[in-house]
C-alpha positions as a printed Julia matrix, in Angstrom:
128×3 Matrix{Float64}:
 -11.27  159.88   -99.63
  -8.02  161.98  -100.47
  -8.99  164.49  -103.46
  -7.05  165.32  -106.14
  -6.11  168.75  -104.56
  -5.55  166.7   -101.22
  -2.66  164.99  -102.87
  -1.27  168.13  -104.96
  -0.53  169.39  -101.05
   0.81  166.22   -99.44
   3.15  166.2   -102.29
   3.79  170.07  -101.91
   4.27  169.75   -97.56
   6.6   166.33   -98.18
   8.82  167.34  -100.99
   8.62  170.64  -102.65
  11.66  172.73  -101.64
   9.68  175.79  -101.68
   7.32  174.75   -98.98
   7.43  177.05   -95.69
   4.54  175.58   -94.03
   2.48  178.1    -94.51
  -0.17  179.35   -97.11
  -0.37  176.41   -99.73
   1.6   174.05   -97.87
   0.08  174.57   -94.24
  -1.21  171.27   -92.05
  -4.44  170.33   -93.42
  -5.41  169.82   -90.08
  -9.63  171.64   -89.95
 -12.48  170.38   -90.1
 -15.66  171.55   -92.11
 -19.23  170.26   -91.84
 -22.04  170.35   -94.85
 -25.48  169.14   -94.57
 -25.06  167.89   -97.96
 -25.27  164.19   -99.2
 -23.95  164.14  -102.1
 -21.09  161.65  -102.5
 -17.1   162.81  -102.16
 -15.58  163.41  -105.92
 -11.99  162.91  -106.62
 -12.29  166.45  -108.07
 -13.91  168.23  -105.29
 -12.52  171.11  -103.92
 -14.22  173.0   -101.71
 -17.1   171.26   -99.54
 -20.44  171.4   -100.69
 -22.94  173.95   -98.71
 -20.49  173.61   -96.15
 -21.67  175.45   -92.43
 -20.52  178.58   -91.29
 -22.29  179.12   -88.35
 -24.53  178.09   -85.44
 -21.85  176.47   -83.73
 -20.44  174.45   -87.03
 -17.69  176.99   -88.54
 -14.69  175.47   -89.53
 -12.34  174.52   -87.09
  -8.85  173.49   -86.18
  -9.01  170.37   -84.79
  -6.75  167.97   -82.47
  -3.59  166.46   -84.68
  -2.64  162.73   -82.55
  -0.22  160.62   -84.43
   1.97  157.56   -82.21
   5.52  157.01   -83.46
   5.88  153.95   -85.82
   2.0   153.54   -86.27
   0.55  153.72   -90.1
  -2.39  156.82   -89.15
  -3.1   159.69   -87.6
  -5.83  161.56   -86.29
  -7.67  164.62   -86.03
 -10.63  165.34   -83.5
 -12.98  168.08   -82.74
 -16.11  168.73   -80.95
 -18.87  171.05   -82.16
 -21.56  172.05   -80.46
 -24.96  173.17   -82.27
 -26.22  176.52   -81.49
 -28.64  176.48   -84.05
 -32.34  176.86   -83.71
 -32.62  174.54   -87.16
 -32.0   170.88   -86.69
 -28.61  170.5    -88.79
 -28.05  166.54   -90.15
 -24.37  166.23   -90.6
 -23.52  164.46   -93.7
 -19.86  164.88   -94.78
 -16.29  166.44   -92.95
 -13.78  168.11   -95.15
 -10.32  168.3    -93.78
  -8.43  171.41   -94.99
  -5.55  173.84   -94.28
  -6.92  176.4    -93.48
  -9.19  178.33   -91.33
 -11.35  179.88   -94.59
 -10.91  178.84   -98.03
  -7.44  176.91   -98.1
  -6.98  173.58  -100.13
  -9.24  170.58   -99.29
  -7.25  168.1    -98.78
  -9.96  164.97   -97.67
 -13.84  164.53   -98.38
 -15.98  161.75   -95.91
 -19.42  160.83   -95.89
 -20.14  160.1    -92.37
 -21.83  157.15   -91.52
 -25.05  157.37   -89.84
 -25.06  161.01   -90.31
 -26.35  162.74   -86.65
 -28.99  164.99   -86.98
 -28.46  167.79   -84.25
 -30.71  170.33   -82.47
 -29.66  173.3    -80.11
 -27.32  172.4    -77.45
 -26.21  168.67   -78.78
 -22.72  168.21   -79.32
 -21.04  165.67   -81.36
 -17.18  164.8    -81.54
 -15.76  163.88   -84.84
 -12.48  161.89   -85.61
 -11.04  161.85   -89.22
  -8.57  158.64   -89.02
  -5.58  158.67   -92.28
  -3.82  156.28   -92.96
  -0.6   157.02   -93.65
């Protein structure tokens, strides 16, 4: 789901004459990871309990768009180095690295619970 702060940027990065690409108007293009289960909120902005370590610290992921196609794409594969089994629950796409604006919230489906050495690759798909 696109948050209310999630469309407050797209509006800033497609029309706002001000907008440099950076800071407030930078790609929303990393990924975050939280444990928590409670359902996305159009007024969410941050991630709840969202991970910072063990091998689940926000991170840039992969942009892929084709040409003439209605979505886009953004990948990334994280690896647990955690010695606590970590169930994934929801992704938050932001634009930046730390803090930043989120711009989308997703429960993920079958959320995968990981141990020490499991990887798992996520795609965010937007339409567009």
């Amino acid at each position: 789901m696109r948050v209310a702060s999630g469309r407050d940027l797209q509006s800033r990065v497609l029309a706002d004459t001000a907008s440099t690409g950076t800071g407030l108007y930078a790609a929303a293009n990393f990924i975050a990871l939280t444990e928590n289960a409670t359902a996305p909120a159009d007024a969410d902005t941050a991630l709840l309990g969202e991970l910072t370590a063990g091998g689940f610290a926000r991170a840039q992921a992969v942009y892929a768009h084709t040409n003439g196609t209605s979505t886009y794409t953004l990948t990334k594969t994280f690896t647990s180095a955690d010695a606590t089994t970590r169930t994934l629950q929801k992704i938050g796409i932001f634009n930046a690295g730390t803090a930043g604006t989120l711009m989308f919230e997703t429960a993920i489906p079958s959320p995968p619970a990981l141990v020490s050495g499991d990887q798992v690759a996520l795609t965010s798909t937007t339409s567009i």
